[in-house]
N, C-alpha and C positions, 0 to 999 in steps of 0.2 A: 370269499378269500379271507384266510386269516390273518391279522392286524401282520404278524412277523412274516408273511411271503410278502409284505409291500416295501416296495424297495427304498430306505432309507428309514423305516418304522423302525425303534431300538423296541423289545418284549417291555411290558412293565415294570417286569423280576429284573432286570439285566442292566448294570450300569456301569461305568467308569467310578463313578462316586463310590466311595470305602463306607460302609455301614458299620459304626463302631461306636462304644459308650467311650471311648476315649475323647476328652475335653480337646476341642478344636487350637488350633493356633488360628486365633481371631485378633479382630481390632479388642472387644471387652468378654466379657463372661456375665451373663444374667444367672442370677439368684435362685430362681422360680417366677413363678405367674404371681402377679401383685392382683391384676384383674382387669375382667375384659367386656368391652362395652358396647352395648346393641343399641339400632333405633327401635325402640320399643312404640308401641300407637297409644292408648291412652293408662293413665298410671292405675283405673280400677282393677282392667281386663288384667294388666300386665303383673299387678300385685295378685289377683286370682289364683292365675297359673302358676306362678313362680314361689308366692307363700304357703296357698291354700292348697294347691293340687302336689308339688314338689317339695313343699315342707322348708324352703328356704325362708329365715327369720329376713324382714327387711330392717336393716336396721342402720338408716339412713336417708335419710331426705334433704334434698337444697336446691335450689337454685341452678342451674348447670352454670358454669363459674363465664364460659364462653357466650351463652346466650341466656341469660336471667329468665325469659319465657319460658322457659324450657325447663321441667322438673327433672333434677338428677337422682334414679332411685340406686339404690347400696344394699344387695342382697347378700348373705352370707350364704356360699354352696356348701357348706357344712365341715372345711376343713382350716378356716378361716379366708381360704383363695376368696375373694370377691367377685360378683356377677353383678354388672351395674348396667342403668337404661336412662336413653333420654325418651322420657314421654312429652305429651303433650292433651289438654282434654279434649280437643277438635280432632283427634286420629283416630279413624274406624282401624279395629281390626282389620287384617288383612287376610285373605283367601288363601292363599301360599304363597312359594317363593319361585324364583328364576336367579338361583344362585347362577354369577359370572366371576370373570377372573378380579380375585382380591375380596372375593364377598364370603359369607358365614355359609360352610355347606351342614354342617350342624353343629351341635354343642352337646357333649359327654359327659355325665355326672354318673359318682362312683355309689353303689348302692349295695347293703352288707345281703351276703347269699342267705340266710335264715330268713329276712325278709322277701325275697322273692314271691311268695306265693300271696303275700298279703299285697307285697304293691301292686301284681295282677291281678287279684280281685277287687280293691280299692279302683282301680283303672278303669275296669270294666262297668263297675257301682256308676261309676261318675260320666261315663260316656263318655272316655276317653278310649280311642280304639286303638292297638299297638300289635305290634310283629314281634316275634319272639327267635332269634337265632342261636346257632353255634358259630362262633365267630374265630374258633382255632386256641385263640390264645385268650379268648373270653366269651362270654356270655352275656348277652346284648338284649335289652329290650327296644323298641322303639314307637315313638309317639311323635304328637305335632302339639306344638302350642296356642296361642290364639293368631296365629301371625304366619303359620302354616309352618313355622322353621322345624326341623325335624331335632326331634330331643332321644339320642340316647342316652340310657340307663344301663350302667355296664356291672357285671358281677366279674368281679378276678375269680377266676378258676381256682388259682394257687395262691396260696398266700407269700406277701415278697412285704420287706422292708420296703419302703419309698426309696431308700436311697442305693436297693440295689436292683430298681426297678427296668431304668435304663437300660444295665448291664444284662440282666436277665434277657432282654429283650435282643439285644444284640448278638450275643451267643447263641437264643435260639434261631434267630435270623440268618446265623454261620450253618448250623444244625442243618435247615432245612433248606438252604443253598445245595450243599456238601451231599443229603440225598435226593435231592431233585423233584422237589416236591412245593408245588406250587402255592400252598399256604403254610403258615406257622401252625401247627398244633398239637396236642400235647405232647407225645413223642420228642416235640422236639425242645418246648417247655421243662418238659421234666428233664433231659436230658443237661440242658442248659441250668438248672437250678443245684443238678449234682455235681456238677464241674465247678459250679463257682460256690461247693462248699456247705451249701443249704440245706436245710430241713422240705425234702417236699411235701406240703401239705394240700393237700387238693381241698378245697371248697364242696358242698355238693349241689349241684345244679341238677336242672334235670336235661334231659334230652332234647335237641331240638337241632331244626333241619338248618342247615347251611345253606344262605340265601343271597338274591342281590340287593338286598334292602326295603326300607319301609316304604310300602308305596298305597295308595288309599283304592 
């Protein structure tokens, strides 16, 4: 039985809530992402993956201000956003995850379309195994780190201004409402980039299957 023939199921598509780049009437307005912070298991593994495999510079070390035992690592994800960890040297890596509600179901980093083909052979060199999709409105790679949490690697299709990224997104969001069509993709990308005035520049990726995700 499909999830929308049970009686009181609402579709996933289908809400009351207004999808809109327009700035909320809220209590405050945040800035952007200052940065976001994991329990990480020991600071070698966690520096491995993070500097050596993902090329993020560490550049920061202390003390965690809450619990002094506990090292606070300060990775830069390369647009100056920060990615930070509390380790510890008695944590094994971890197997994977059982992400629940309020927990990390992955973490996203933006990665330039020229590079593509080197970061999958580098990936592969290193015995790091990934899934490669079409994600509609990008282009996705995906891996796991030493902690099993799943790390995509996403290529923008189009190229967009960051600050008309939101909006971009929300017009094609109306786009692909409006023709009934279950994901966002280019059609409705592009569509939405010449309404709000843009140059469409498409990136070039290559082909790849539309999937339900990274699974081992």
């Amino acid at each position: 039985m499909a999830a929308d023939d049970i009686e009181g199921e609402v579709p996933a598509d289908q809400s009351d809530i207004p999808v809109t780049a327009e700035r909320p009437d809220s209590l405050l307005r945040t800035t952007g992402t200052d940065h976001i912070t994991l329990i990480g298991s020991n600071e070698e593994a966690t520096v491995e993956f993070y500097r050596d495999v993902l090329g993020m510079p560490l550049v920061m070390r202390q003390p965690n201000l809450d619990a002094p035992n506990v090292t606070h690592l300060f990775f830069d994800s390369g647009d100056g956003r920060i990615l930070t960890f509390f380790v510890e040297e008695d944590r094994d890596n971890a197997p994977g995850q059982r992400p629940g509600i309020g927990a990390v179901h992955h973490l996203a980093f933006s990665i330039e379309a020229e590079e593509l083909p080197e970061i999958k052979e580098a990936l592969s060199e290193h015995g790091h195994r990934f899934a490669e999709f079409d994600r509609g409105a990008f282009h996705s790679l995906y891996t796991r780190d030493h902690n099993g949490l799943t790390i995509e690697l996403v290529v923008d299709k189009y190229e967009l201004p960051d600050d008309k990224r939101g909006e971009v997104m929300a017009v094609a969001q109306s786009k692909r409402v409006a023709a009934g069509a279950d994901y966002v993709d280019d059609e409705h990308m592009e569509a939405a980039i010449e309404e709000l005035g843009l140059d469409v520049v498409r990136n070039e990726v290559p082909d790849a299957a539309t999937g339900t995700g990274y699974t081992e």
